[in-house]
VEXVEXZA-850342 format. One record per residue: x, y, z of N, C-alpha, C, O in turn. Coordinates in steps of 0.001 Angstrom, whole numbers, padded with zeros to 6 digits, always signed. Layout:
N
XYZXYZXYZXYZ
...
***
This chain:
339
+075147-047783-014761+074468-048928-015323+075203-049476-016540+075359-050689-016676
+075690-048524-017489+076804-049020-018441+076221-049826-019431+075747-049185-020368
+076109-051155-019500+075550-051739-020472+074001-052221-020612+073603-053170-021289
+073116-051220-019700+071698-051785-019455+071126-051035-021106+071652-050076-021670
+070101-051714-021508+069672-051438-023233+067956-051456-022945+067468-052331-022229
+067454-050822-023329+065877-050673-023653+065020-051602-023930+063815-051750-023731
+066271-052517-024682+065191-053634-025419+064920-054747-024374+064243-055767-024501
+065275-054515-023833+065264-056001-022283+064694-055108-021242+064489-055536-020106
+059326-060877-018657+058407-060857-018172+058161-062513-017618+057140-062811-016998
+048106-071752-010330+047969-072604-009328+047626-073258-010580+047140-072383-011296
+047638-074002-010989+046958-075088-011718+045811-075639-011098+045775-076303-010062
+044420-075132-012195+042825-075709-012201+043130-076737-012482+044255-077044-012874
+042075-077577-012324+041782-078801-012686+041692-078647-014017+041320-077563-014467
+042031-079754-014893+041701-079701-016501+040538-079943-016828+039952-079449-017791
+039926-081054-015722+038339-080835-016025+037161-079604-016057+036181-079429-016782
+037753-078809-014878+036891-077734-014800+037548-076537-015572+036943-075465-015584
+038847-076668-016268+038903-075328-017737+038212-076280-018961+037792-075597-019895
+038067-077414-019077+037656-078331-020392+036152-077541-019712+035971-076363-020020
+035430-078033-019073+033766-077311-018987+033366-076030-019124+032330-075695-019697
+034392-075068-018462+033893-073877-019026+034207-073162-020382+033547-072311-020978
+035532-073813-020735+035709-073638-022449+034257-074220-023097+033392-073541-023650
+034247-075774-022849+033122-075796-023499+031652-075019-023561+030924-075047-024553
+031356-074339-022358+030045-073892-021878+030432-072479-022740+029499-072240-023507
+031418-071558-022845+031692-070504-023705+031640-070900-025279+031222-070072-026088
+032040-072082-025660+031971-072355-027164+030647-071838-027320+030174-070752-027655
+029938-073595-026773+028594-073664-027215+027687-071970-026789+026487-071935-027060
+028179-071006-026307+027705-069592-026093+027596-068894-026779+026713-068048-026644
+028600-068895-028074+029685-068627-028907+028682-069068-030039+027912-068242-030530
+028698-070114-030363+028303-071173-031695+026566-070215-031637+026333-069507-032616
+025752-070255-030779+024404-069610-030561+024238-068276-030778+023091-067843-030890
+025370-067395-030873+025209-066176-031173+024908-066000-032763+025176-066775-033682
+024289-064777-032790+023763-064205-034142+024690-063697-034884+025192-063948-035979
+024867-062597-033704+025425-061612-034207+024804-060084-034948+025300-059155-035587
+023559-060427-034483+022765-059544-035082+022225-058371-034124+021358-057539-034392
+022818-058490-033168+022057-057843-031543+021865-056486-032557+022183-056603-033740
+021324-055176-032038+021419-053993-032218+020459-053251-033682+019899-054032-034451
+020392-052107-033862+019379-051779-034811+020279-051482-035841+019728-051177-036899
+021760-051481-035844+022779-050416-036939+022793-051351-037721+022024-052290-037520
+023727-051357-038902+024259-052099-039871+024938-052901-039380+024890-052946-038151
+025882-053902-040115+026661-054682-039930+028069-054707-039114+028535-055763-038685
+028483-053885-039000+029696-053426-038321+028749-053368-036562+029113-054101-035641
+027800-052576-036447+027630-052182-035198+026632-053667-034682+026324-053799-033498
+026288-054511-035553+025542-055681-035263+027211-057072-034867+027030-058144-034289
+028060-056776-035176+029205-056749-035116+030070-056739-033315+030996-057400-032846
+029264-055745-032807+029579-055509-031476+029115-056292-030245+027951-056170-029863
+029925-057040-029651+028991-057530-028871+029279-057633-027087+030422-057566-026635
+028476-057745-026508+029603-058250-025533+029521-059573-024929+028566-060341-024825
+031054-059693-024455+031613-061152-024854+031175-061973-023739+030384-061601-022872
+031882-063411-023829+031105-064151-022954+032748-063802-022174+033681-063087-022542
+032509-064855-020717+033132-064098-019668+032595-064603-018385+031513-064401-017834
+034122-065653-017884+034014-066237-016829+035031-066202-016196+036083-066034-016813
+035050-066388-014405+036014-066441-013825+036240-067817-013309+035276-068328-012738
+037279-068477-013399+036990-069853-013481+037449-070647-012191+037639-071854-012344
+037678-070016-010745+037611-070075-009599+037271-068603-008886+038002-067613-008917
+036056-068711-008278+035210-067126-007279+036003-067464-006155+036597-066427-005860
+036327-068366-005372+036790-068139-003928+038452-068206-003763+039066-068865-004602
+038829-067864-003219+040242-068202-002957+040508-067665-001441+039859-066893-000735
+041696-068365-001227+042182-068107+000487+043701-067751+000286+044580-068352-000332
+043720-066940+000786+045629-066440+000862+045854-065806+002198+045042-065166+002866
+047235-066126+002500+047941-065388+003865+048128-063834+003270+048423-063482+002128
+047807-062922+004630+048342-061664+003713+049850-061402+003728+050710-061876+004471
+049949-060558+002756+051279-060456+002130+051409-061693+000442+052405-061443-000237
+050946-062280+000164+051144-062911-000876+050324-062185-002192+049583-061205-002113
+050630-062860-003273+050096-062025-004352+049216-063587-004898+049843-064643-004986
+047887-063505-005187+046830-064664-005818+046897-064497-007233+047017-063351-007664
+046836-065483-008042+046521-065395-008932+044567-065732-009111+043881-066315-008272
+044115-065193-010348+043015-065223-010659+042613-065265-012266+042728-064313-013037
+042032-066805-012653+042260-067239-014074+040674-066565-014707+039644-066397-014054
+040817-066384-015606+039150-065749-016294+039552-066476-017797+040654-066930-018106
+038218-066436-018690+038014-066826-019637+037173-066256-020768+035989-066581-020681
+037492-065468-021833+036441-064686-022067+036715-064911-023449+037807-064939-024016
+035401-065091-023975+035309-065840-025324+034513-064465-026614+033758-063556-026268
+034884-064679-027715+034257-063993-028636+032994-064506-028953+032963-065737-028971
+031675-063789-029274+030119-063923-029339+029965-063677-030641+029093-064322-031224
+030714-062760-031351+030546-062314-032784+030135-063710-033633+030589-064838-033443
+029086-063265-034679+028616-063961-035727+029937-064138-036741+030611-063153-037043
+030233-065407-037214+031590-065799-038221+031384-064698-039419+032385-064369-040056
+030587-064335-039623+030796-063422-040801+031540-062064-040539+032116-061395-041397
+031413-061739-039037+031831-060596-038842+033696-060555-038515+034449-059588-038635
+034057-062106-038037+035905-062103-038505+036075-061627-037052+035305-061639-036091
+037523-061143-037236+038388-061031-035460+037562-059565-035268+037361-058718-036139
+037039-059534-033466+036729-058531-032820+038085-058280-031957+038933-059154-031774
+038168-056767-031385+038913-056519-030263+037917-056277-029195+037025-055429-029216
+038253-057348-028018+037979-057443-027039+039351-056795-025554+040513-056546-025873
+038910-056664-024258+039596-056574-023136+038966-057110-022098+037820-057553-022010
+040084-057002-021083+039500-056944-019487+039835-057054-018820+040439-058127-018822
+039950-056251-017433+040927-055697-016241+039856-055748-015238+038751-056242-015461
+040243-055189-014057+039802-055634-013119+038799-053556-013145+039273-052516-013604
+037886-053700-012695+037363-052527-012632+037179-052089-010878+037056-052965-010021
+037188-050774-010587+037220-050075-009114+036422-050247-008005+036334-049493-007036
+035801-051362-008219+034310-051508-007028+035035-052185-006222+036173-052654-006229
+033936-052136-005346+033959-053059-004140+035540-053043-002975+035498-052462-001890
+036403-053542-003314+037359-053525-002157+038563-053642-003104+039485-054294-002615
+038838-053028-004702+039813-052781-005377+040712-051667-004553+041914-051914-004649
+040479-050774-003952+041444-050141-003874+042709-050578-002190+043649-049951-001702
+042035-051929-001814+042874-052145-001042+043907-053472-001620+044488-054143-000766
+043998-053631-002328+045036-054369-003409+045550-053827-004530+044920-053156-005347
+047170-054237-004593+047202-054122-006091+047083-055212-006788+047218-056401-006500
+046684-054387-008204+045982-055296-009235+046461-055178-010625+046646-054044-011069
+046701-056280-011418+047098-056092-012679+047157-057601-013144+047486-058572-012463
+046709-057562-014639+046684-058392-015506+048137-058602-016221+049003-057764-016474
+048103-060058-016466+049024-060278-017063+049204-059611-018498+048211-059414-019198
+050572-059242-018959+050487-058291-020417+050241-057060-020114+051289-056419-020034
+049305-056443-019908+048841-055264-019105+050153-054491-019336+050158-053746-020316
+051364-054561-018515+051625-053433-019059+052165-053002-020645+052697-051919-020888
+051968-053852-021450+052109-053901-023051+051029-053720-023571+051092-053570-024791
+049663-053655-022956+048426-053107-023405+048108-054727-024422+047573-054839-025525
+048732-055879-023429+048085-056882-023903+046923-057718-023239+046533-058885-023256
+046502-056299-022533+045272-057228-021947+043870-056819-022801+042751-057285-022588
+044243-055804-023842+043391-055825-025052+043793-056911-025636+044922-057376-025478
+042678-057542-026551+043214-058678-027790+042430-058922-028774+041339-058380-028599
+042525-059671-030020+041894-059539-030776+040949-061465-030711+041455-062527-030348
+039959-061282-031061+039398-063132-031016+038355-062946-031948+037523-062039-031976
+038566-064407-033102+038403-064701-033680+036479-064874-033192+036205-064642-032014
+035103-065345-034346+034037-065522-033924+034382-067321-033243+034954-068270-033779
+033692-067166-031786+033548-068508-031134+035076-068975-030502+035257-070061-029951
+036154-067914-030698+037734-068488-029747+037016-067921-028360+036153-067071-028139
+037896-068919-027445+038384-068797-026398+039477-067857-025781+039562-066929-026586
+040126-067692-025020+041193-067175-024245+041254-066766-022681+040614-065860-022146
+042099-067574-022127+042685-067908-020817+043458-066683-020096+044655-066756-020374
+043095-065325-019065+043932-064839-018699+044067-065145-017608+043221-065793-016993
+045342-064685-017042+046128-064648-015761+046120-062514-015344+046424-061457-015895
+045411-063149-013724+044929-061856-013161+045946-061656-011866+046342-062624-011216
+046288-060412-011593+046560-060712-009900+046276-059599-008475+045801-058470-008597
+046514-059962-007713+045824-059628-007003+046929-059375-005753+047162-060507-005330
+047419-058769-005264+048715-058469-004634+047888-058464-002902+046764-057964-002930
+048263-058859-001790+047609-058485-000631+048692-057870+000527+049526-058460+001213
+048359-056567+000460+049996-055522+001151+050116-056377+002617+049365-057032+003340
+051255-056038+002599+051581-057033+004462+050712-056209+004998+050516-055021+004742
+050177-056940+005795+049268-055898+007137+047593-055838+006951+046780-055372+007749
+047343-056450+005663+045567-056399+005575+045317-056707+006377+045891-057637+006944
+044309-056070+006848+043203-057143+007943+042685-058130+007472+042179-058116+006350
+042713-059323+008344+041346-061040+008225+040457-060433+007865+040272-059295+008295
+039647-061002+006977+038556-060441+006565+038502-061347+004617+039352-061926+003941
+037129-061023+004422+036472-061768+003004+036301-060497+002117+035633-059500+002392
+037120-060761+000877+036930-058932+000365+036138-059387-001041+035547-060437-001292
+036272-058643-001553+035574-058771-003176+036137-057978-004240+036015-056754-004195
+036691-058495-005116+037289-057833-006012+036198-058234-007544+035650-059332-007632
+036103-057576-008202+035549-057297-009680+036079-057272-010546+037162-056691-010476
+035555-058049-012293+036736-057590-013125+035306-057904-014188+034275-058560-014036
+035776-057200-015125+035102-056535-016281+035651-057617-017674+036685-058253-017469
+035062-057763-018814+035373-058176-020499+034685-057044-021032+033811-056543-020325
+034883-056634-021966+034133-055752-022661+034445-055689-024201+035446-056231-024669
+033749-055163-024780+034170-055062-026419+035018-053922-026685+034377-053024-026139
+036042-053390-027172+036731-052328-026799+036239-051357-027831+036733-050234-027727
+035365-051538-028818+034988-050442-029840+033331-050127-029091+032608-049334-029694
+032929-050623-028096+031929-050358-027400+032076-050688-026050+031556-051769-025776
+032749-049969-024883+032527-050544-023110+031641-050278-022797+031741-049841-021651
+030438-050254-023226+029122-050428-022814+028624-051681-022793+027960-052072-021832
+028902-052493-023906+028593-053530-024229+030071-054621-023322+031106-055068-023818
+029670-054698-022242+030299-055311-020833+030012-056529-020220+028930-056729-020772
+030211-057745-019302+030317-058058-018621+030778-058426-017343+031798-059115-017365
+030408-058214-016460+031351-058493-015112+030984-059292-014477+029804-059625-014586
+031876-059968-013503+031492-061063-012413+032850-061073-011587+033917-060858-012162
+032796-061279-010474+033559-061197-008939+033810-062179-008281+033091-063172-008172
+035049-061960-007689+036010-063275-006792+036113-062780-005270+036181-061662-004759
+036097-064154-004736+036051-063350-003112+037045-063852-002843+037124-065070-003008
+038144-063143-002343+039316-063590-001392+039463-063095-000074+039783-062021+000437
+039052-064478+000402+039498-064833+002162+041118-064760+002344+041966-065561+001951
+041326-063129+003311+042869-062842+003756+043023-063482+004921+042287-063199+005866
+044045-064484+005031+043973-065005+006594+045635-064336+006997+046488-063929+006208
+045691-064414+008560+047104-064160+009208+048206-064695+008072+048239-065715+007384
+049220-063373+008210+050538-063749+007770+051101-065158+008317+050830-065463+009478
+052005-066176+007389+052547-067238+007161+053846-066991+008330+054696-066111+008196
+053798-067862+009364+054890-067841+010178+056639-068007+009804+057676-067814+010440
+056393-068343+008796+057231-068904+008203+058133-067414+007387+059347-067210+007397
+057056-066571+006748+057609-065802+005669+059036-064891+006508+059560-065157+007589
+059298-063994+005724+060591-063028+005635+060200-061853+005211+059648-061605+004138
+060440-061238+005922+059659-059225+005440+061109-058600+005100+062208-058450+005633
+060370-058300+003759+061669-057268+003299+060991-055850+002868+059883-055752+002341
+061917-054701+003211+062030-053725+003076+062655-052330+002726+063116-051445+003447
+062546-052415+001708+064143-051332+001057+063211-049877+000499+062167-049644-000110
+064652-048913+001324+064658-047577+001339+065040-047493-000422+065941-048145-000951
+064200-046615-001073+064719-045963-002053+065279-044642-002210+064515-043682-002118
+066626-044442-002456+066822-042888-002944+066398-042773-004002+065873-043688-004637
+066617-041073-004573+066438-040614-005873+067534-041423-006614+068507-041809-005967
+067416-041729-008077+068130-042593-008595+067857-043655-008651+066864-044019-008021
+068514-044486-009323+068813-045906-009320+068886-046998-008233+070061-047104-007880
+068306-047612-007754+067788-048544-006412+068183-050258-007313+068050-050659-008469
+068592-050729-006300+068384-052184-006207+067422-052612-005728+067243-052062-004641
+066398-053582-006034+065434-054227-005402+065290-055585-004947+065084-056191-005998
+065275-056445-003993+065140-057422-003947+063585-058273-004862+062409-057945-004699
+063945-059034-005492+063016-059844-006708+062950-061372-006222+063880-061844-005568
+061990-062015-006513+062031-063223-006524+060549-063883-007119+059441-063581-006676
+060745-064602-007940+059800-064832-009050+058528-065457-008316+058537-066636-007963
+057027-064310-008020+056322-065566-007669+056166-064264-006198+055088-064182-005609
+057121-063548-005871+057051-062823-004835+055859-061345-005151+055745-060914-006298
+055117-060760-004051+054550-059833-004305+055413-058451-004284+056249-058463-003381
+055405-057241-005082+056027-056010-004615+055368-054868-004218+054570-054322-004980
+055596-054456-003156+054393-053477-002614+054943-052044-002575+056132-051906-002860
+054217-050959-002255+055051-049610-002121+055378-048870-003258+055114-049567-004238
+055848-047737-003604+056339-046874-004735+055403-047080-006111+055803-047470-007209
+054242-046759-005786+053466-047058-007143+053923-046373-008160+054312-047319-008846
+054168-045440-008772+055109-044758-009299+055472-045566-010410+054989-045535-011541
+056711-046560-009801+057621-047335-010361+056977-048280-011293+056672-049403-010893
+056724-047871-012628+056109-049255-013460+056971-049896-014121+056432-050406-015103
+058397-050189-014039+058671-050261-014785+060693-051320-013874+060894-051088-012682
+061359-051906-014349+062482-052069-013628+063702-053050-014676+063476-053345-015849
+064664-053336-014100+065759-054132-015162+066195-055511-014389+066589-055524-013223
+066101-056330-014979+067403-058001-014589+067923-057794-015292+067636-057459-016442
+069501-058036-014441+070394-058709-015718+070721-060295-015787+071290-061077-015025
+070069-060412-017114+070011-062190-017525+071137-062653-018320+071061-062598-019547
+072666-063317-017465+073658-064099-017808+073097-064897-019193+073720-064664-020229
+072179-065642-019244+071726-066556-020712+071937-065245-021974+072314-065548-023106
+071607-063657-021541+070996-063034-022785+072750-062150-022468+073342-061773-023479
+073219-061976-021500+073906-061465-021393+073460-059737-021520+074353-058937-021796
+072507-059409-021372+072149-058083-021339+071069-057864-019884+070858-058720-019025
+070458-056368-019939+069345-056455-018846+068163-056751-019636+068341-056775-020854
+066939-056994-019179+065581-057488-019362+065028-056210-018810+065496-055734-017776
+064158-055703-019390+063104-055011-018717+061692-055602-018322+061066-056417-019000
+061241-054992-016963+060524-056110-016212+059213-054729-016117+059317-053555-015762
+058265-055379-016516+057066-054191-016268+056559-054569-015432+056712-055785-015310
+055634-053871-014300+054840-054153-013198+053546-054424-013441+052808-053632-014028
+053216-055452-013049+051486-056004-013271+050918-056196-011893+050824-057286-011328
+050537-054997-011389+050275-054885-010122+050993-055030-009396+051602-054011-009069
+051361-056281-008728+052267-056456-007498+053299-057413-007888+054251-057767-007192
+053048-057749-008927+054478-058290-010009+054994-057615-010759+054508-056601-011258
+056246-058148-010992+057031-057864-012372+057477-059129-013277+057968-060154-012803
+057262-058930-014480+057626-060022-015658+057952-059586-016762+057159-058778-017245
+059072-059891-017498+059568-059549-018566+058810-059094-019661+057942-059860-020078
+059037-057434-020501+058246-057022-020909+058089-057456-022363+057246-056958-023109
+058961-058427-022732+058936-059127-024269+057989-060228-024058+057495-060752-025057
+057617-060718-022692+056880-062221-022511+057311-063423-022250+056638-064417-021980
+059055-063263-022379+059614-064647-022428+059465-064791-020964+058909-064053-020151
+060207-066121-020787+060345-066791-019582+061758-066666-018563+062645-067363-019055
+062001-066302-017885+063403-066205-017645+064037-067722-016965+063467-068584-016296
+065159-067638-017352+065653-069472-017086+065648-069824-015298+065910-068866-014570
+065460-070680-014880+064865-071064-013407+066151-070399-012608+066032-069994-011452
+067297-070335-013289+068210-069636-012055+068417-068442-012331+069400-067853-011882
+067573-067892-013084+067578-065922-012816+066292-065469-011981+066101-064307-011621
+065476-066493-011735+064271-066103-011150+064587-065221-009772+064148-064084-009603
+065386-065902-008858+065564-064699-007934+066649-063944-007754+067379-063803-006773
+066674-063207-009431+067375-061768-009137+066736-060732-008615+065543-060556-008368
+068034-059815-008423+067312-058524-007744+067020-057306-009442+067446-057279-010597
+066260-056670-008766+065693-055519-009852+066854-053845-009816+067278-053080-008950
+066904-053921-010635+067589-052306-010635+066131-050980-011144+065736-050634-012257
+065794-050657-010063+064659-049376-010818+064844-048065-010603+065730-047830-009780
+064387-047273-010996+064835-045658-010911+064079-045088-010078+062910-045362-010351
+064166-044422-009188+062770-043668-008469+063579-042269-008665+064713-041814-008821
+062057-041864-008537+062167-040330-008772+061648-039291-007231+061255-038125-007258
+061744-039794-006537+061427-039890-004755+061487-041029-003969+061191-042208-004163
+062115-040162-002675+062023-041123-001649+060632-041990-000950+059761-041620-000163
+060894-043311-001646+059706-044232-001105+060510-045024-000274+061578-044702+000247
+059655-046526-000161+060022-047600+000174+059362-048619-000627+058440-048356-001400
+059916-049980-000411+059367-051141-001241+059255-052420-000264+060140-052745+000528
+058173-053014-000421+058183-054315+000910+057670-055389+000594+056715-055051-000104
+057685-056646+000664+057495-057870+000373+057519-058834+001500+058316-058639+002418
+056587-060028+001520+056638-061142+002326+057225-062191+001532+056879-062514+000395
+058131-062687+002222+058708-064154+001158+058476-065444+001836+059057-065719+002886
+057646-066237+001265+057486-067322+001313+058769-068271+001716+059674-068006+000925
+059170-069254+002629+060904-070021+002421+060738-070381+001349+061241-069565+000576
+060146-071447+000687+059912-072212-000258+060319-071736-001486+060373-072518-002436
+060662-070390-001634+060721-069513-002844+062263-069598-003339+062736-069421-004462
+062811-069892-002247+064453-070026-002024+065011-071435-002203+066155-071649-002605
+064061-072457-001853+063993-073468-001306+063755-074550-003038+063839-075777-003099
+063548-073884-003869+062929-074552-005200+063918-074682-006461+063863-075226-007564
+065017-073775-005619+065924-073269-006875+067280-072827-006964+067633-071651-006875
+068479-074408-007251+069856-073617-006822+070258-072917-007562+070249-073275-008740
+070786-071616-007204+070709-070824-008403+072773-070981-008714+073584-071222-007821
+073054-070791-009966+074353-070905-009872+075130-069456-010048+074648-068358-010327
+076597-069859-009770+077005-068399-009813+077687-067973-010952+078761-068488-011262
+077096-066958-011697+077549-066854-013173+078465-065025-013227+078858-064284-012326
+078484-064917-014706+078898-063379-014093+078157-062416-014656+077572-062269-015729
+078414-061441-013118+077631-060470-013560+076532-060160-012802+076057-059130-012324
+076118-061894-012830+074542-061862-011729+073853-061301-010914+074505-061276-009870
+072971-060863-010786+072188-059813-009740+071511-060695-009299+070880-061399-010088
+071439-060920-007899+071142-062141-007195+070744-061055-005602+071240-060093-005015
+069308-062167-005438+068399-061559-004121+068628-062234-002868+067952-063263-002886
+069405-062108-001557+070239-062757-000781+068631-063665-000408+067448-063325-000392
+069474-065116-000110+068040-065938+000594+068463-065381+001948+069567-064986+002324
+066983-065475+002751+066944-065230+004184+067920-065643+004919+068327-065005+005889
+068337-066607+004586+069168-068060+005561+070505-067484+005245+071451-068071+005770
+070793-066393+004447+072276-066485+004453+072953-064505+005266+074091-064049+005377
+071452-063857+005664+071674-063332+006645+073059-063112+008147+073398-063755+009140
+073196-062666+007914+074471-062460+008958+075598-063076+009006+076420-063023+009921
+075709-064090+007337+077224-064462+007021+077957-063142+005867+077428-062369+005068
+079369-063381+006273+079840-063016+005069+080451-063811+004046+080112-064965+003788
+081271-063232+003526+081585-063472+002173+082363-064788+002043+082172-065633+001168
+083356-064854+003133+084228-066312+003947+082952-067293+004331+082649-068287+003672
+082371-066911+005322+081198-068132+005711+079779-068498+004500+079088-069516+004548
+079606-067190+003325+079303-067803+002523+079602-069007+001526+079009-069957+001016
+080995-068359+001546+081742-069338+000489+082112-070902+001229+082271-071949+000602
+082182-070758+002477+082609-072505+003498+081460-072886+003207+081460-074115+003270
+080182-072388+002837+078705-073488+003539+078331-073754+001800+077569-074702+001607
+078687-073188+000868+078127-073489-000388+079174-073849-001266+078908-074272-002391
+080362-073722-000861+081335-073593-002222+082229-074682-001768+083149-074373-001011
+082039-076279-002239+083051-077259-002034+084195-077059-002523+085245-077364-001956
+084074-076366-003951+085080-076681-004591+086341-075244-004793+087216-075059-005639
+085932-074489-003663+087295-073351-003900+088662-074114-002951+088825-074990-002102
+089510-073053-003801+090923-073808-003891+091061-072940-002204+090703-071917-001620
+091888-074274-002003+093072-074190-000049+093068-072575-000296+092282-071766+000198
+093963-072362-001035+094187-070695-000809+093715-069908-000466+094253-068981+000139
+092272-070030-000796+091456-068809-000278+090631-069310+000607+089523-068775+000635
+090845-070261+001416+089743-070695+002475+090149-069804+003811+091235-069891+004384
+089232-069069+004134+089508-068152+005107+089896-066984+004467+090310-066051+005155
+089845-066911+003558+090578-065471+003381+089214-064626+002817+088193-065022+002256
+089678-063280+003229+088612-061907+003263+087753-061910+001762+088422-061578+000784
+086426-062239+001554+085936-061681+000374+086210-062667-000639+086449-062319-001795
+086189-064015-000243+086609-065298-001320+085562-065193-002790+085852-065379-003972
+084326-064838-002170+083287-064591-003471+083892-063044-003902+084525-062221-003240
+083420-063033-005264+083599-061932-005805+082254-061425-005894+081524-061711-006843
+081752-060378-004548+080614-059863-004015+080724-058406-004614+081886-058083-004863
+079890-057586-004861+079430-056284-004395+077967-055961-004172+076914-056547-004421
+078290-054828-003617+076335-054252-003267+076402-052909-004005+077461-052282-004019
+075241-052421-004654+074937-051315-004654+074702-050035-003819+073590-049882-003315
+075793-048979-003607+075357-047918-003231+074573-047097-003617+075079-046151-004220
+072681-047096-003408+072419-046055-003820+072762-044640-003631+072732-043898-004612
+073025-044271-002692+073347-043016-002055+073784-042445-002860+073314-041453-003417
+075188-043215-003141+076226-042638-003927+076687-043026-005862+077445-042552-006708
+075617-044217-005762+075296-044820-007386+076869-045421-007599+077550-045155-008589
+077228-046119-006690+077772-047138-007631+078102-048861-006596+077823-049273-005470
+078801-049368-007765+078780-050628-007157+080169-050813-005819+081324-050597-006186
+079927-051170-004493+081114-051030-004021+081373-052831-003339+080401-053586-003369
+082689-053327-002789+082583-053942-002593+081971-055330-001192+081767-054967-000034
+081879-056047-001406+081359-056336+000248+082068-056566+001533+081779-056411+002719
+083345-057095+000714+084464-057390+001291+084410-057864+002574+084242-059076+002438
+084479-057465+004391+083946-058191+005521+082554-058014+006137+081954-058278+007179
+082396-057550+005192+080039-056996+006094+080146-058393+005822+080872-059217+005265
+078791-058245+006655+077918-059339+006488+076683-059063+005557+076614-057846+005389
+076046-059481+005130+074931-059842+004194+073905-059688+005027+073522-060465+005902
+073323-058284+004612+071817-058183+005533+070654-058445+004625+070716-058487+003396
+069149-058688+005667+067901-059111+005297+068105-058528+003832+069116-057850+003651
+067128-058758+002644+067005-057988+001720+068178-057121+000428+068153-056241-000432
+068683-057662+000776+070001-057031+000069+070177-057933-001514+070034-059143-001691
+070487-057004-002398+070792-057976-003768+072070-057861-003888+072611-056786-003631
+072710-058839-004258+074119-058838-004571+074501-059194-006102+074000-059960-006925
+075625-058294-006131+076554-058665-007610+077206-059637-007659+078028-059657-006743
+077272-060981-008676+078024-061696-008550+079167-061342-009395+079023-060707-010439
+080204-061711-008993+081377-061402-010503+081453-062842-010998+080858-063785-010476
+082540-062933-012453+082624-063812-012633+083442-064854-011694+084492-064475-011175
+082896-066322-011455+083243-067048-010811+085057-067454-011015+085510-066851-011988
+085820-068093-010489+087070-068429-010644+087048-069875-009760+088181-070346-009671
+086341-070418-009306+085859-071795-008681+084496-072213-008542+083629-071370-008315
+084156-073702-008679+082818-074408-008990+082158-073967-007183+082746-074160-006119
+080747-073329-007416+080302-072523-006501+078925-072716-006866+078796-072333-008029
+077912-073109-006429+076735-073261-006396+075941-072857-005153+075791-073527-004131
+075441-071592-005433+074522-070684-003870+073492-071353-004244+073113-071451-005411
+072829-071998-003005+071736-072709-002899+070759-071667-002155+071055-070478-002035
+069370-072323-001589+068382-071349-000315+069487-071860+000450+069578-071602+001650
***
C-alpha cells in the first residue's frame, strides 16, 4: 500500500421539508420544559420531536434507498444545547437490510441541538440482490441520549419490486489481506459485514481517503465530498477472512460521469468496457494517443491488483473482466474513459 495514511465520505419537495420544519418548530416553541418531578437538569430531558418525512418508498432490489427524518429539540430555552440521536432500531423486518445513518460511523448520528433547532438526517437502507417482492417495514428511533427512555419512533414501508433489467451484478472474492473493491458512488455494498471500514485514492488530495461503511455505503470519514471524477473508484479494504462482496449497478451510474485519467487512479471498470483490453480500450476512448502506440500491447498504463499474492501486476493483453478495479498510471496522452 506504501503511501496509504490514516488520516484519509432523492430530493423532497421544498414544500413538504418547509411544513414539517415548520410543524416541529411550532412543537418546539410549546414546550415547557418542565416534564418530570426532578430538578432542572432532569426537567431538562426530553424526548424530541421526530419525523420521517417520506413513510413509503418503492425500490428494485439490489439498490440502496435513502430515508430523510427530522428531529427537532423540545427543551425549554433556558435549558441551552441537549444531546440528542437516532438510528434505526431492530423491529419489524431490520434484519433483512443493511442499515446505517449517515455519520454513523463517526458517532455522528449523536448530536447536540440547540432549544427549538431543527436537523435533517440522511438514513439508508441497503436491499441485498435477491430479496423477495414484498412490502417490509423498517423502524427508526430519536431519543435523548442522557435518557433512551425518553424516545420516539415512527416507520417507513418499502415496497421491494423485481431487480432492474438493466443493472450489472458484481461480485468479488476476498482473500485474507488487502482486496480491491469495486465502488461507485450511489452504489449499494453487500456481504463481509465485518469490513467497516476501506481506502480511495483521491488524485485532487493526492493521498488515500478513508471511507467508513454506513450500512450498505461507504463515504468519506472526514465528511467531505469527493470531486465527481473519483466517485467511481474502486476501494482497497482488508479482510480478515474469506468472504465475498456483491452489488447491483444501475447503467446510469457510469453513464453520469466522464471520469478522467489521472495518476495513480483507482478506477471501477464500467460494465461496457468488459471483454476489451488495454489496445481496444485505448481505440474507443483515447483520440488523442500518438500513431506509435496504436495497436500496440498495453497502450494504457493499466494494472490490477493481485490479492492472492498482494501486489500490483500488470494488465498488459487480458481483457478487463465484470467488476474489476483498475490502476491508472500516470497518463502520457489526452485520454478521457468515459461509461
Amino acid at each position: 500500500m506504501g503511501t496509504m495514511k490514516e488520516n484519509g465520505k432523492r430530493v423532497l419537495a421544498f414544500g413538504l421539508i418547509a411544513c414539517v420544519l415548520a410543524a416541529l418548530w411550532a412543537g418546539a416553541a410549546a414546550a415547557t420544559g418542565t416534564d418530570g418531578a426532578g430538578g432542572p437538569g432532569e426537567a431538562c430531558i426530553l424526548t424530541p420531536q421526530f419525523q420521517v418525512l417520506k413513510q413509503n418508498i418503492r425500490s428494485p432490489s439490489g439498490r440502496t434507498v435513502e430515508i430523510e427524518v427530522a428531529v427537532g429539540g423540545r427543551q425549554a430555552p433556558e435549558c441551552g444545547p441537549v444531546q440528542y440521536g437516532v438510528d434505526f432500531t431492530n423491529a419489524y423486518d431490520a434484519p433483512t437490510f443493511y442499515l446505517g445513518v449517515s455519520g454513523a460511523g463517526e458517532r455522528q448520528n449523536l448530536f447536540m441541538l440547540e432549544p427549538g433547532q431543527v436537523r435533517i438526517f440522511k438514513m439508508y437502507a441497503g436491499i441485498v440482490p435477491g430479496t423477495a417482492m414484498g412490502n417490509y417495514t423498517l423502524q427508526m428511533t430519536a431519543y435523548s441520549e442522557a435518557d433512551h427512555w425518553k424516545q420516539t419512533s415512527q416507520n417507513v414501508s418499502i415496497q421491494v419490486e423485481a431487480m432492474e433489467a438493466g443493472d450489472t451484478y458484481w461480485a468479488t472474492q476476498l482473500y485474507v489481506g488487502w482486496n480491491t473493491v469495486p465502488f461507485a458512488d450511489g452504489v449499494g455494498v453487500f456481504g463481509c459485514p465485518a469490513i467497516s471500514e476501506g481506502y480511495v485514492y483521491s488524485p485532487s488530495r493526492e493521498d488515500y481517503v478513508r471511507m467508513v461503511r454506513e450500512g450498505a455505503t461507504f463515504a468519506p470519514a472526514d465528511g467531505a465530498v469527493l470531486p465527481a471524477g473519483e466517485k467511481n473508484s474502486g476501494l482497497f479494504v482488508f479482510s480478515k477472512q474469506r468472504c465475498a462482496i456483491q452489488s447491483l449497478v444501475p447503467p446510469e451510474i457510469f453513464e453520469r460521469t466522464a471520469v478522467p485519467q489521472e495518476k495513480e487512479h483507482l478506477l471501477t471498470a464500467s460494465p461496457v468496457w468488459t471483454g476489451l483490453n488495454s489496445t481496444q480500450l485505448a481505440a474507443e476512448y483515447c483520440p488523442g494517443m500518438p500513431p506509435a502506440l496504436e495497436g500496440s500491447p498495453n497502450p494504457l498504463p493499466i494494472s490490477l491488483w493481485n490479492a492472492f499474492e498482494q501486489r500490483w501486476e500488470r494488465l498488459g493483453n487480458r481483457t478487463i473482466q465484470n467488476g474489476q478495479v483498475l490502476r491508472l498510471h500516470e497518463r502520457t496522452f489526452a485520454c478521457s474513459l468515459g461509461g
